[in-house]
PyMOL CGO cylinders between C-alpha atoms (Angstrom):
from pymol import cmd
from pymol.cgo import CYLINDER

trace = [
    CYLINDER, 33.74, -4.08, 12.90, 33.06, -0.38, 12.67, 0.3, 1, 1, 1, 1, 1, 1,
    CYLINDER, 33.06, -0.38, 12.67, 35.86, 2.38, 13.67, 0.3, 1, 1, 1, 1, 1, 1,
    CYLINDER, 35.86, 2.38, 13.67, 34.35, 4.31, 16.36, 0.3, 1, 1, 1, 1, 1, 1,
    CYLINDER, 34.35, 4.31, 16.36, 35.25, 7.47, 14.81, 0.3, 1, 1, 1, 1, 1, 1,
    CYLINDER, 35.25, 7.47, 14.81, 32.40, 6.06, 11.93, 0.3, 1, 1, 1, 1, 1, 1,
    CYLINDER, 32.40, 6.06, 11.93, 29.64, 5.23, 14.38, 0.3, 1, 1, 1, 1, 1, 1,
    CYLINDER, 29.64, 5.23, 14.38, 30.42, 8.63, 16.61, 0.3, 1, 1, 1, 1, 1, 1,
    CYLINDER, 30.42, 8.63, 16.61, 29.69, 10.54, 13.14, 0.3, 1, 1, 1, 1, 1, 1,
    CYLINDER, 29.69, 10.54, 13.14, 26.64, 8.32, 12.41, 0.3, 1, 1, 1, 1, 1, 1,
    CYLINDER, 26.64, 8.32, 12.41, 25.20, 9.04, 15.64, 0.3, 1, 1, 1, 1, 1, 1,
    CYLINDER, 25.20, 9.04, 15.64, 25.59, 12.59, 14.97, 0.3, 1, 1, 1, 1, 1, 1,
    CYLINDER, 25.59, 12.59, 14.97, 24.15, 13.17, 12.03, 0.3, 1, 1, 1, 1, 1, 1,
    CYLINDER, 24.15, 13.17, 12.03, 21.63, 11.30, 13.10, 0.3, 1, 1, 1, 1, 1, 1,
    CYLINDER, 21.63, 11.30, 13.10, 20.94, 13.51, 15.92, 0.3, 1, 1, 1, 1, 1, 1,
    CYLINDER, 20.94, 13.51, 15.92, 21.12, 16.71, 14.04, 0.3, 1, 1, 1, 1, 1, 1,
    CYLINDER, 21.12, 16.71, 14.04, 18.57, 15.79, 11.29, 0.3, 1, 1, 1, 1, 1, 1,
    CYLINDER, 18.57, 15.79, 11.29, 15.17, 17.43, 12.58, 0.3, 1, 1, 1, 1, 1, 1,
    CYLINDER, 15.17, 17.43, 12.58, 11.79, 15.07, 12.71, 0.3, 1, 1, 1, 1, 1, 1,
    CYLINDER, 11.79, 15.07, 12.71, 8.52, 16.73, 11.41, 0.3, 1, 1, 1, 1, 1, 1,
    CYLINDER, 8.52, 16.73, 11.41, 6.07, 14.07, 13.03, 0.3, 1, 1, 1, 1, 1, 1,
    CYLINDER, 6.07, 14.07, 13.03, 2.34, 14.18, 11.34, 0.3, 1, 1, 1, 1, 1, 1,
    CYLINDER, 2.34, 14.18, 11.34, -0.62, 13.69, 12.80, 0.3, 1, 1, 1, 1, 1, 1,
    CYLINDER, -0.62, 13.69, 12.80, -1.85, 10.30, 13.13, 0.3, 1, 1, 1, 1, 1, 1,
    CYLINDER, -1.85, 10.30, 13.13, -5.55, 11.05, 12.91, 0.3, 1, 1, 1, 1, 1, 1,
    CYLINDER, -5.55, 11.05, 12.91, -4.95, 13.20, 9.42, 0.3, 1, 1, 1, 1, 1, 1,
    CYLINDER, -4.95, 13.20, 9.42, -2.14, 10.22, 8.14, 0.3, 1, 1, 1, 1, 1, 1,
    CYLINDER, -2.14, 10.22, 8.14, -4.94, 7.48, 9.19, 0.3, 1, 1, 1, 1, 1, 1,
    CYLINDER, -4.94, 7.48, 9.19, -7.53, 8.45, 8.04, 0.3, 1, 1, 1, 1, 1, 1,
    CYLINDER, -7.53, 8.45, 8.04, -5.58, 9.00, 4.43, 0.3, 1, 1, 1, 1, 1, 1,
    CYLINDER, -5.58, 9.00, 4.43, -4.12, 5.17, 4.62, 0.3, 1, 1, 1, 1, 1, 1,
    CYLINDER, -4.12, 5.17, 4.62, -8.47, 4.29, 5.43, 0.3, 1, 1, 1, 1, 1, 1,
    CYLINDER, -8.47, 4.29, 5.43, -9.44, 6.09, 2.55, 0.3, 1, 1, 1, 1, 1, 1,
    CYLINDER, -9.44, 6.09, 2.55, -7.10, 4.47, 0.38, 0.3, 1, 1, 1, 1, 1, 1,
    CYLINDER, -7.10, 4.47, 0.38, -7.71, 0.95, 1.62, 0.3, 1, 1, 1, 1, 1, 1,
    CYLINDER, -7.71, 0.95, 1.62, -11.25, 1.97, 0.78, 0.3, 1, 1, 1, 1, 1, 1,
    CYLINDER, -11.25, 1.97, 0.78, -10.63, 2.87, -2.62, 0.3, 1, 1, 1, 1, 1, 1,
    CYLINDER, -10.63, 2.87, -2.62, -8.47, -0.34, -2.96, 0.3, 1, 1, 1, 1, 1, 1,
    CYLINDER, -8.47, -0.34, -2.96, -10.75, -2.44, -1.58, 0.3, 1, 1, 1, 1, 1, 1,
    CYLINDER, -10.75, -2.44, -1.58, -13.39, -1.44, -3.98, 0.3, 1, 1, 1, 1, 1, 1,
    CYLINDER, -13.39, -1.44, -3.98, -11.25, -0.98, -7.22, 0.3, 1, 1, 1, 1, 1, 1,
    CYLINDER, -11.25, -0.98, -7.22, -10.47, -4.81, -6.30, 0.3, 1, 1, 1, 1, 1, 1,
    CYLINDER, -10.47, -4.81, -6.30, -14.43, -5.88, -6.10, 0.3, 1, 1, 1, 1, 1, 1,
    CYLINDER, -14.43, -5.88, -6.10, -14.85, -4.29, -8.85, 0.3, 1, 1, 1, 1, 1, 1,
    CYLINDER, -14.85, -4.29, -8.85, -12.77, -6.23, -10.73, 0.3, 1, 1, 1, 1, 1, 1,
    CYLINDER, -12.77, -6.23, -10.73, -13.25, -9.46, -9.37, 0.3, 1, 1, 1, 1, 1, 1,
    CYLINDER, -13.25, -9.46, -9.37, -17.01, -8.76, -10.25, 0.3, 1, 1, 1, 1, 1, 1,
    CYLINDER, -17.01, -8.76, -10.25, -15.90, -8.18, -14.03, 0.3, 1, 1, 1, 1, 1, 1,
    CYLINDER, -15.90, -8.18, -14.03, -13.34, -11.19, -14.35, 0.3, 1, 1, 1, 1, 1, 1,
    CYLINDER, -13.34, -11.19, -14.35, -16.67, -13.56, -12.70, 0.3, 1, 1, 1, 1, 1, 1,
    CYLINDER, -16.67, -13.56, -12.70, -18.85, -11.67, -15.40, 0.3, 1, 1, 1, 1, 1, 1,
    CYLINDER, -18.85, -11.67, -15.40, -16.29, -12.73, -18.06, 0.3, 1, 1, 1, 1, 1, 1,
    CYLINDER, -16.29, -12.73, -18.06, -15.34, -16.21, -17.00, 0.3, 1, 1, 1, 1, 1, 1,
    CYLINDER, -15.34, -16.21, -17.00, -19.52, -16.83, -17.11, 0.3, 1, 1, 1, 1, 1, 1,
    CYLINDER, -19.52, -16.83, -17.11, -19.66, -15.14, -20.47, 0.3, 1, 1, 1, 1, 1, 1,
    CYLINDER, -19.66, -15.14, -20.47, -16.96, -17.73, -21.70, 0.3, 1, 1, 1, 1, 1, 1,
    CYLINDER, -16.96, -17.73, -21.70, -18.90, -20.43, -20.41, 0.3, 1, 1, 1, 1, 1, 1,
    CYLINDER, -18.90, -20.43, -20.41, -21.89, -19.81, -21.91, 0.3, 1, 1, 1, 1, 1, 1,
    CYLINDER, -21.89, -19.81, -21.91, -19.82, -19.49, -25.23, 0.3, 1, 1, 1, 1, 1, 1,
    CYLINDER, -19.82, -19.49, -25.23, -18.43, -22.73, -25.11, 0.3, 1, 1, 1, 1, 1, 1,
    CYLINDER, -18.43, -22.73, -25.11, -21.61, -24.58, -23.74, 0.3, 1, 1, 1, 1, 1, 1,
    CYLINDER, -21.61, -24.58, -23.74, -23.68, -26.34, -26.35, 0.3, 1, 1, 1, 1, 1, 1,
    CYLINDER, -23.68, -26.34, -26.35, -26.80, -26.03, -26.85, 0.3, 1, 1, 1, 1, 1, 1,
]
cmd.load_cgo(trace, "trace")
């Protein structure tokens, strides 16, 4: 268990550090556009890994 000396300090210093909230609308719409780039980075690849994996198959498939 804690001293309560420890935890009264805690809580202070807790209290005394200052909170610069942001706005939502700005910080969402940031997290959107990045899910949005993520998204499509990920598409992309997918799109080139099925491109490559059919490209192998055609290799290895006689004729």
């Amino acid at each position: 268990m804690l001293p309560a000396e420890f935890i009264e300090s805690q809580i202070c210093e807790n209290n005394s550090k200052k909170i610069h909230p942001q706005p939502m609308e700005e910080a969402m719409n940031h997290n959107i556009e990045a899910i949005n780039s993520l998204i499509s980075k990920l598409f992309t690849n997918i799109s080139s890994l099925k491109t490559a994996y059919i490209q192998l198959q055609a290799a290895h498939t006689p004729l």
